[in-house]
C-alpha positions as a Markdown table, in Angstrom:
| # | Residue | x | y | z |
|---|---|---|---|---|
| 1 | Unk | 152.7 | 85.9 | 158.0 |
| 2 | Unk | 149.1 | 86.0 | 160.0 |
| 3 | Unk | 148.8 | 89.6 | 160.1 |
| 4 | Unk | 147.0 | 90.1 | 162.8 |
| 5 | Unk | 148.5 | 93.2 | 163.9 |
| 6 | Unk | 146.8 | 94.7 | 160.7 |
| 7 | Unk | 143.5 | 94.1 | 163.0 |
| 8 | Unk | 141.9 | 95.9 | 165.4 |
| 9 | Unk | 142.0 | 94.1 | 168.9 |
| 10 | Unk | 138.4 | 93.4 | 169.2 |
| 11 | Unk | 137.9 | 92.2 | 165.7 |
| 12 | Unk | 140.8 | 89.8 | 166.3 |
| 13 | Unk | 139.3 | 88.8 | 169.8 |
| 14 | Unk | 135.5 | 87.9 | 168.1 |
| 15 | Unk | 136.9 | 85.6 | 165.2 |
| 16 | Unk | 138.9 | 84.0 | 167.9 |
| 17 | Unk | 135.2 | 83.7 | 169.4 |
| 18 | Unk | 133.5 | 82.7 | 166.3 |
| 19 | Unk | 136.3 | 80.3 | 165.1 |
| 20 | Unk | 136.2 | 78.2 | 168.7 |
| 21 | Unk | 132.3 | 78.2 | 168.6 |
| 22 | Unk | 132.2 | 76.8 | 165.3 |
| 23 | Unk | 133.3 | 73.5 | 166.3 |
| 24 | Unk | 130.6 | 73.0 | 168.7 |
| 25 | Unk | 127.0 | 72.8 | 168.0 |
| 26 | Unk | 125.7 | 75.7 | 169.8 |
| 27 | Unk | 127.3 | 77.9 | 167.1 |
| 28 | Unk | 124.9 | 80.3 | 165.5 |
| 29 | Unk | 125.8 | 80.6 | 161.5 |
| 30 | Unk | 123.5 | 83.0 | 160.5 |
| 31 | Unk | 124.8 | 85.5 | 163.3 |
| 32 | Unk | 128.1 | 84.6 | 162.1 |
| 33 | Unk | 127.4 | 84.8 | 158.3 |
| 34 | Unk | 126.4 | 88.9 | 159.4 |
| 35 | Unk | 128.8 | 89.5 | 161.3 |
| 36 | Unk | 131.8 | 88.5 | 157.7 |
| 37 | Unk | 129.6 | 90.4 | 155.8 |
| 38 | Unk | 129.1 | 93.2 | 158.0 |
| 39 | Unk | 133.1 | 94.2 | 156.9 |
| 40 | Unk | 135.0 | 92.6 | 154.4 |
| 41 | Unk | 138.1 | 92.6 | 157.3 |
| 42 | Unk | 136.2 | 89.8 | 159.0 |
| 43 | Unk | 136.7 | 87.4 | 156.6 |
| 44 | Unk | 140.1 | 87.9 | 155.9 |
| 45 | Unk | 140.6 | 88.3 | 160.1 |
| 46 | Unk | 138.6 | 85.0 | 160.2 |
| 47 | Unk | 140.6 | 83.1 | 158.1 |
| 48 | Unk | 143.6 | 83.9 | 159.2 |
| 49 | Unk | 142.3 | 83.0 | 163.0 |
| 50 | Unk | 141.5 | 79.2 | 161.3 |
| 51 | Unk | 145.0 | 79.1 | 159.4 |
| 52 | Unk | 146.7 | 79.4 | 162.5 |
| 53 | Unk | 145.0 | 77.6 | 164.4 |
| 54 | Unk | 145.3 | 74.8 | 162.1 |
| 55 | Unk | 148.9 | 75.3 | 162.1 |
| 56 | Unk | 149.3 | 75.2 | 165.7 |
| 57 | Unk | 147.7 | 71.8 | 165.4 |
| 58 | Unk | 149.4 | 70.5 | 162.8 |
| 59 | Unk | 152.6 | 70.9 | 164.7 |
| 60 | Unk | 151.9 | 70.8 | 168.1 |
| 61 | Unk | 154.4 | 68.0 | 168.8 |
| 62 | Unk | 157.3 | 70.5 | 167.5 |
| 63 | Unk | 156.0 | 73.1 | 169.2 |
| 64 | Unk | 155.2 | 71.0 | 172.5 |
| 65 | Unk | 152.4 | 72.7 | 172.8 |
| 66 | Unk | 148.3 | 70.4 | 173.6 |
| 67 | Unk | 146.7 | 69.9 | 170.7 |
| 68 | Unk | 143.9 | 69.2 | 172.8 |
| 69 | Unk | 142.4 | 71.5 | 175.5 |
| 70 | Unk | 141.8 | 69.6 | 179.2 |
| 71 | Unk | 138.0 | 69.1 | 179.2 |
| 72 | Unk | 136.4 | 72.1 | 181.3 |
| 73 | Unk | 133.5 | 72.3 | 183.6 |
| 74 | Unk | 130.2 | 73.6 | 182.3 |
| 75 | Unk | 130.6 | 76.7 | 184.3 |
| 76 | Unk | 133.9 | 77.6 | 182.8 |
| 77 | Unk | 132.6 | 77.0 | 179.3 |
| 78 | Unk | 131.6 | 81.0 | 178.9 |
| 79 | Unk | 135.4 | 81.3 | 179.0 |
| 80 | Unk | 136.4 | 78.7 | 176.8 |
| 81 | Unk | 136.9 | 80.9 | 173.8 |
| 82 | Unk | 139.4 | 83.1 | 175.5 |
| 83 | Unk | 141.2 | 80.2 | 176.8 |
| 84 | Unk | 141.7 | 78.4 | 173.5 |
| 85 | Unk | 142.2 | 81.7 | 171.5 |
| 86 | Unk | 145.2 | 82.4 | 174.4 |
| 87 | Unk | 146.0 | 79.0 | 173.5 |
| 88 | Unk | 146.1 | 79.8 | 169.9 |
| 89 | Unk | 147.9 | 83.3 | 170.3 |
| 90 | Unk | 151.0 | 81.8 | 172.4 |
| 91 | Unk | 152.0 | 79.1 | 169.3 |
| 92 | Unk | 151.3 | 81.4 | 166.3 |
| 93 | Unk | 154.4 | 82.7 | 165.5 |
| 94 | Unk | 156.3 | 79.3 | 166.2 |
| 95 | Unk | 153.9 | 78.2 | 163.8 |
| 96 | Unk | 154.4 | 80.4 | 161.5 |
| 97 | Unk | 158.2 | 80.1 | 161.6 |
| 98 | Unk | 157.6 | 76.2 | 161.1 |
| 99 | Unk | 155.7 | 76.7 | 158.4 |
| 100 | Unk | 158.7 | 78.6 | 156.5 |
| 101 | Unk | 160.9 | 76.3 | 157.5 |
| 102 | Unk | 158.7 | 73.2 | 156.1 |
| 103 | Unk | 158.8 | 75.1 | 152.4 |
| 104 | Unk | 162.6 | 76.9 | 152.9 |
| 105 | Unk | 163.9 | 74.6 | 149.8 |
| 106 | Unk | 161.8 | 76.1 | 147.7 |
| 107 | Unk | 163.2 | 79.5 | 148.3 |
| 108 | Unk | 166.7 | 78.4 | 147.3 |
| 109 | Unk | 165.9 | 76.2 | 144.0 |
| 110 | Unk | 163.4 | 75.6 | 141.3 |
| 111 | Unk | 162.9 | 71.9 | 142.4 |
| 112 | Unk | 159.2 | 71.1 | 142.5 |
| 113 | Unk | 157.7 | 71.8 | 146.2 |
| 114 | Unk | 154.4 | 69.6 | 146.9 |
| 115 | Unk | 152.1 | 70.9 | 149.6 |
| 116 | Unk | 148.6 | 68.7 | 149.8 |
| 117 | Unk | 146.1 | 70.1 | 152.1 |
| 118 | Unk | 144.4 | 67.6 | 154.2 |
| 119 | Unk | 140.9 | 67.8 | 156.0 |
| 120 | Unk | 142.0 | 71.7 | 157.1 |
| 121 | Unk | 143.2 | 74.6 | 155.2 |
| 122 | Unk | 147.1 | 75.0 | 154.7 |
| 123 | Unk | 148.9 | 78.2 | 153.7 |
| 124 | Unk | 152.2 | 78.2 | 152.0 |
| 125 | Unk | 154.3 | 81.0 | 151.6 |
| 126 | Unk | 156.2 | 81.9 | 148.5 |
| 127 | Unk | 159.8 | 83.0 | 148.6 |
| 128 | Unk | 158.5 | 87.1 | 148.1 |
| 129 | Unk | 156.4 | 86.6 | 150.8 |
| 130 | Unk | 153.4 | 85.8 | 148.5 |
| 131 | Unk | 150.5 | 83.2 | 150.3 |
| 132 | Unk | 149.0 | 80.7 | 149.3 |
| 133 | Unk | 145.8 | 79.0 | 151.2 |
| 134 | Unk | 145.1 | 75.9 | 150.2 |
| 135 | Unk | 141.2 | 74.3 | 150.9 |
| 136 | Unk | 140.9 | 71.3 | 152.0 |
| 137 | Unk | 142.0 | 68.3 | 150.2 |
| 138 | Unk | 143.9 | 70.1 | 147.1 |
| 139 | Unk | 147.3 | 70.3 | 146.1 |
| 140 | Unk | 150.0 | 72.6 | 145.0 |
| 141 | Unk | 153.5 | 72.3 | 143.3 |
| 142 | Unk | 155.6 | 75.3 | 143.5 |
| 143 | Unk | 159.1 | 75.2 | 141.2 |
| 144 | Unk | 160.3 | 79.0 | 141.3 |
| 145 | Unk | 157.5 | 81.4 | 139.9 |
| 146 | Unk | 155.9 | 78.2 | 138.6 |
| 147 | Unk | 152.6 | 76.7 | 140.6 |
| 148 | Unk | 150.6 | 74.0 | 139.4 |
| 149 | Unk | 147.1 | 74.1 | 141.5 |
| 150 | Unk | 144.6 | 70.5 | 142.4 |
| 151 | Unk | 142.2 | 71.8 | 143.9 |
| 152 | Unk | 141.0 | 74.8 | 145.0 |
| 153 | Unk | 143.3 | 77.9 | 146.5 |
| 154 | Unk | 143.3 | 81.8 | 147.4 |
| 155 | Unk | 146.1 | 83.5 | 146.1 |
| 156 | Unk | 147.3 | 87.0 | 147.7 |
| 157 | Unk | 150.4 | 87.7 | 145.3 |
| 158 | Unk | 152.8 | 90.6 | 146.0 |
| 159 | Unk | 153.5 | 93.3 | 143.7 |
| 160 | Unk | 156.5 | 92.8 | 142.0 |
| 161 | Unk | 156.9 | 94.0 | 138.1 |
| 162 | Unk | 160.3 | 92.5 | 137.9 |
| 163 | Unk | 159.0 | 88.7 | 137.6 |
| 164 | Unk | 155.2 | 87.2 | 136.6 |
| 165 | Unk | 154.7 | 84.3 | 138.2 |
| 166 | Unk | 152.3 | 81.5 | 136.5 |
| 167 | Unk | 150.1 | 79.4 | 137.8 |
| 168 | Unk | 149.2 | 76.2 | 136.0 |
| 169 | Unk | 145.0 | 75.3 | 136.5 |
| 170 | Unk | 144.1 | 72.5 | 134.1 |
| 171 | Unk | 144.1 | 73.4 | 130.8 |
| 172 | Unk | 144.5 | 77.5 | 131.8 |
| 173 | Unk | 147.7 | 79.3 | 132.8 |
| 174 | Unk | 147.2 | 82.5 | 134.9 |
| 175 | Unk | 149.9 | 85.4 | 134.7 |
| 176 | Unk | 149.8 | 87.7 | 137.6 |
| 177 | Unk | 152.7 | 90.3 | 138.6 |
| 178 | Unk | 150.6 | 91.1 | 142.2 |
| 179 | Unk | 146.8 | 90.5 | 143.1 |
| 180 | Unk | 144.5 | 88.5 | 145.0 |
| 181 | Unk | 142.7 | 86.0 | 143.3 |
| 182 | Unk | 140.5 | 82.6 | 144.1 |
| 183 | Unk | 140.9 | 79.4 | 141.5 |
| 184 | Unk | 139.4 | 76.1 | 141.7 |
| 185 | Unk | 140.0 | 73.4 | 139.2 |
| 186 | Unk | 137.6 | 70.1 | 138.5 |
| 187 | Unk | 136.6 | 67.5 | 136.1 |
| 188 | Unk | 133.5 | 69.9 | 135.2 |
| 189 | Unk | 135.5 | 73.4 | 134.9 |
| 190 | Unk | 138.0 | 75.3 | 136.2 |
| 191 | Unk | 136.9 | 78.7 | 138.0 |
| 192 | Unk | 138.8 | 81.8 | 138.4 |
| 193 | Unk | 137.2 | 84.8 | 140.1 |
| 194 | Unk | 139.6 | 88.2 | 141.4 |
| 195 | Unk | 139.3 | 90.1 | 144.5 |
| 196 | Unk | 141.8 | 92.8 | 143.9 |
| 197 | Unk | 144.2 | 93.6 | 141.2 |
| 198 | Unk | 144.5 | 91.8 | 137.4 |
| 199 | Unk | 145.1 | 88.6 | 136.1 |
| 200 | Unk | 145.6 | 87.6 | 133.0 |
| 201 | Unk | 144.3 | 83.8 | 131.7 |
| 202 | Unk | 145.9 | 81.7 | 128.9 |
| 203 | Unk | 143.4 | 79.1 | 127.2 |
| 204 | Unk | 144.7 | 77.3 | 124.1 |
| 205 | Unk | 148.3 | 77.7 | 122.6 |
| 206 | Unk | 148.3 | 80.9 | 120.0 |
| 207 | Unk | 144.9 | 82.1 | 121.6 |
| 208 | Unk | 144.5 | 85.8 | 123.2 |
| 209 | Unk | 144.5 | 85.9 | 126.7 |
| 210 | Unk | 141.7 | 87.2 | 128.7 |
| 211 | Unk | 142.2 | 90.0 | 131.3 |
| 212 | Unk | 140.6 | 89.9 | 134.4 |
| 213 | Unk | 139.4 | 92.5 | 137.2 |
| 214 | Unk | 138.6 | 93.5 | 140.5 |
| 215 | Unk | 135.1 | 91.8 | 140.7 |
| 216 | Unk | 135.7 | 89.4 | 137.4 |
| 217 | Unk | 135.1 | 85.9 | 137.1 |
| 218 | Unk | 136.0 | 83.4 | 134.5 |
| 219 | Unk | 134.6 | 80.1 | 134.1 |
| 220 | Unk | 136.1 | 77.5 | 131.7 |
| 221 | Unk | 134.4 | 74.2 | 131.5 |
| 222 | Unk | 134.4 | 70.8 | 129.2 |
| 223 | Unk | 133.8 | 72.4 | 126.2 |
| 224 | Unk | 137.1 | 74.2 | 125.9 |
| 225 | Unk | 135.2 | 78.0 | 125.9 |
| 226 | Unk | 136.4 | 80.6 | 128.3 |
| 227 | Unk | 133.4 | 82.5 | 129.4 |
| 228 | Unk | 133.6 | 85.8 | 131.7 |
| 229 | Unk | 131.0 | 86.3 | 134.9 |
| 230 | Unk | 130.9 | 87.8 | 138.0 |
| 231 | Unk | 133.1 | 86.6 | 140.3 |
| 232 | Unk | 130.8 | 86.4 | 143.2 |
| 233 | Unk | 128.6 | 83.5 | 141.9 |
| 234 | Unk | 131.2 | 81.0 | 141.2 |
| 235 | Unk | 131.4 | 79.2 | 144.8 |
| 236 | Unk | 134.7 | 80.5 | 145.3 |
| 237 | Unk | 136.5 | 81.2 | 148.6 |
| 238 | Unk | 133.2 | 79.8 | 150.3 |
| 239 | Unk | 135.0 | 77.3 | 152.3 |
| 240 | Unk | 136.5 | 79.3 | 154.3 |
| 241 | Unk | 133.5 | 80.5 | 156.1 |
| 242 | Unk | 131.8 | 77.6 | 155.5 |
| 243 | Unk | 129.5 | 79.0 | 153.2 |
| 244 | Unk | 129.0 | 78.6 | 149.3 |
| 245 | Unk | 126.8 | 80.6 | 146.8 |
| 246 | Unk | 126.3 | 79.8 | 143.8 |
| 247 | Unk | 124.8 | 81.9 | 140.6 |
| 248 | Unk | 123.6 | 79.5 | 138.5 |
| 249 | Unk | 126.3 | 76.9 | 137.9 |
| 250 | Unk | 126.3 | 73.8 | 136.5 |
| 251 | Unk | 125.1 | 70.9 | 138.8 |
| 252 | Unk | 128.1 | 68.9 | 138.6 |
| 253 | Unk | 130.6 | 71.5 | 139.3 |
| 254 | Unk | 128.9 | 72.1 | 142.8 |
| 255 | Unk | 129.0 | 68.4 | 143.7 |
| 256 | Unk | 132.9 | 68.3 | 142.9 |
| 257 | Unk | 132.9 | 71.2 | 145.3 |
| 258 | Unk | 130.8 | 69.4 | 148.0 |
| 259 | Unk | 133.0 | 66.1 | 147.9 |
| 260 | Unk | 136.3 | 67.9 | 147.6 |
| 261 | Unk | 135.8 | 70.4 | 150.9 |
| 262 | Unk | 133.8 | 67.2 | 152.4 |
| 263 | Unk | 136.3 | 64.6 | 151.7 |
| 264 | Unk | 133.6 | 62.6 | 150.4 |
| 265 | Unk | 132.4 | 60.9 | 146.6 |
| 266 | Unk | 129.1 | 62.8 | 145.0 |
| 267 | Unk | 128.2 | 62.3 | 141.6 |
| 268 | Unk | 125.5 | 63.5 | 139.7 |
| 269 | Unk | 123.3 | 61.4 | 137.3 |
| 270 | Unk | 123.5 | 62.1 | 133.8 |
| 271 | Unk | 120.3 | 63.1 | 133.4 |
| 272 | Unk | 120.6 | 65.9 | 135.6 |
| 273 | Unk | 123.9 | 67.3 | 134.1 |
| 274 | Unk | 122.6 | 69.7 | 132.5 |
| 275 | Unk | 120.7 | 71.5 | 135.8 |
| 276 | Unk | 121.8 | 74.5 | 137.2 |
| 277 | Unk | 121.8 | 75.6 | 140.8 |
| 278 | Unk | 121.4 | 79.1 | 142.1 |
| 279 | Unk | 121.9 | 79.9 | 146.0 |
| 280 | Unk | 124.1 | 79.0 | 149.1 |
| 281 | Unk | 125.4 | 75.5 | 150.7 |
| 282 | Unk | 126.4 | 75.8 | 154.2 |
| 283 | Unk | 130.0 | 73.2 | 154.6 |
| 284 | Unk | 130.5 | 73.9 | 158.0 |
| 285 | Unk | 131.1 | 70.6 | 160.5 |
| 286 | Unk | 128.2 | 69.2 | 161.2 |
| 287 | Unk | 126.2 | 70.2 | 157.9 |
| 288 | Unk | 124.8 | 67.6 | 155.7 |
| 289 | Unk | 125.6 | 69.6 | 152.5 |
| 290 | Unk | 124.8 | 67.1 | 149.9 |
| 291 | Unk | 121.3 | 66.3 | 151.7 |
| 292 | Unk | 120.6 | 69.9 | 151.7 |
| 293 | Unk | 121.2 | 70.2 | 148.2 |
| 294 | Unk | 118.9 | 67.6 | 147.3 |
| 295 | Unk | 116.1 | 69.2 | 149.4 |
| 296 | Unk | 116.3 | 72.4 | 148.0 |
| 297 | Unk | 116.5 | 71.1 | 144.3 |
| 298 | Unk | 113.6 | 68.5 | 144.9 |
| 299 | Unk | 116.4 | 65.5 | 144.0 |
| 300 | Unk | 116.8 | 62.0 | 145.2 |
| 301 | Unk | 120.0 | 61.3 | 147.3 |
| 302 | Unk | 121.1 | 58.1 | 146.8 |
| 303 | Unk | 124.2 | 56.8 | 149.4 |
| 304 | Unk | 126.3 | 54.2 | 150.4 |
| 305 | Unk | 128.7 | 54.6 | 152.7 |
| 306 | Unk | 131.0 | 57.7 | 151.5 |
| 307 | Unk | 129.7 | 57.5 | 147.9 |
| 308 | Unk | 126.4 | 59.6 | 146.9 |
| 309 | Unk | 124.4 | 60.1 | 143.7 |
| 310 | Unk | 122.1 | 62.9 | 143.1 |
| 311 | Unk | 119.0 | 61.2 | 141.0 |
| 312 | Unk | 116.0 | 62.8 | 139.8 |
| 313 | Unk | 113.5 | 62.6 | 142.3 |
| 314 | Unk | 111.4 | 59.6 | 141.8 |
| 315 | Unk | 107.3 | 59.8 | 140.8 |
């Protein structure tokens, strides 16, 4: 399920590194932003460091295995990384096993299956051996080769030309016999961009689906119009690595990002609905994402408490 085997050793051993390092606030994100770029294996190793890792978490009472490391002298800190990553290792394939077991129903019947992802990512396998990563703070109901998404999630479907599963995002319905594919859904659109392989999307009743490719993106907001961009500046699969870039996309729809993956309430004033944003948001722990945003847009940040309203800037 993690494929880490599909990884060369070294590669496996640095996102181990740069996963542990990330929770501390020595962690260097513009090394680590090179080094997933560098190769497009990074990221997928990366991630699938962090779902494990959150799984052996998640379930460390089952698996009796610390969810917390003992605290370590500063001199031992320069190991720490290879200590937590052994940690990691020795519970992933109990987790993973756990994991099928939490979802097994689902593999025998068409009754609905709810998974809701909390502050961390959650995967959740399909009966084919399809995956499913969930971001933080969205939902997903599974019923058969039906899924109904809250949220935001990265699909990695398996070919299979003997079924199409469906998956229900807002108004849309995407078709997909085997691809890999990011969608997020929102009061201000819904966002679909593909990393391999095509999807087909399904707006209103009687309409012709759109096809989408390797590289597409689709962006369907409140004015019922499906409209077709790249797929790289939609903010999708961002929060993974902590990073989002955006090409020019409607101001609102990046705040519903920021409070989703935040777990916090921004809003946006109406008098700025209509602004655009162009460039990237770092959501890593520790980052002040909204404030950032507001800085580099010249805006006012209005809070209190958990709640947050971008303003224009006052004169």
């Amino acid at each position: 399920m993690t494929g880490f085997d599909s990884h060369p050793a070294d590669m496996v051993t640095r996102a181990a590194q740069w996963h542990v390092e990330s929770a501390g606030d020595a962690m260097d994100w513009d090394a680590f932003t090179l080094w997933l770029e560098a190769d497009p294996r990074h990221r997928a190793c990366y991630d699938e460091i962090a779902l494990a890792d959150a799984l052996v978490a998640d379930h460390a009472a089952d698996l009796a295995i610390p969810a917390v490391m003992p605290a370590e002298p500063a001199r031992a800190q320069t190991r720490r990384w290879t200590r937590r990553w052994s940690w990691v290792a020795a519970g992933v394939a109990a987790a993973a096993s756990l994991a099928l077991v939490v979802i097994m129903p689902g593999w025998r019947t068409d009754a609905p299956q709810v998974t809701v992802a909390g502050d961390s990512a959650r995967m959740v396998a399909l009966a084919d051996g399809s995956r499913v990563t969930l971001a933080p703070h969205s939902r997903l109901t599974v019923a058969g080769d039906q899924l109904a998404l809250n949220g935001e999630a990265h699909f990695a479907i398996r070919h299979d030309p003997s079924r199409v599963l469906r998956v229900a995002a807002g108004p849309l319905t995407i078709t997909d016999i085997g691809t890999v594919f990011d969608v997020a859904t929102g009061q201000s659109a819904v966002r679909i961009a593909v990393s391999e392989g095509k999807v087909a999307v399904h707006g209103a009743a009687g309409a012709d689906a759109v096809e989408l490719g390797q590289g597409d993106g689709l962006i369907h907001g409140d004015g019922g119009d499906m409209r077709q961009v790249p797929g790289a500046g939609l903010g999708l699969a961002g929060w993974a690595s902590g990073s989002l870039s955006y090409a020019a996309a409607p101001l609102p729809l990046v705040a519903e990002d920021i409070a989703r993956l935040t777990g916090t309430v921004l809003t946006v004033s109406s008098a700025l609905r209509g602004r655009r944003f162009s460039g990237s948001l770092s959501v890593a722990p520790g980052a002040h994402t909204a404030r950032d945003l507001a800085t580099i847009m010249n805006l006012r940040l209005v809070t209190s408490g958990k709640t947050a309203v971008l303003e224009p800037a006052q004169r």
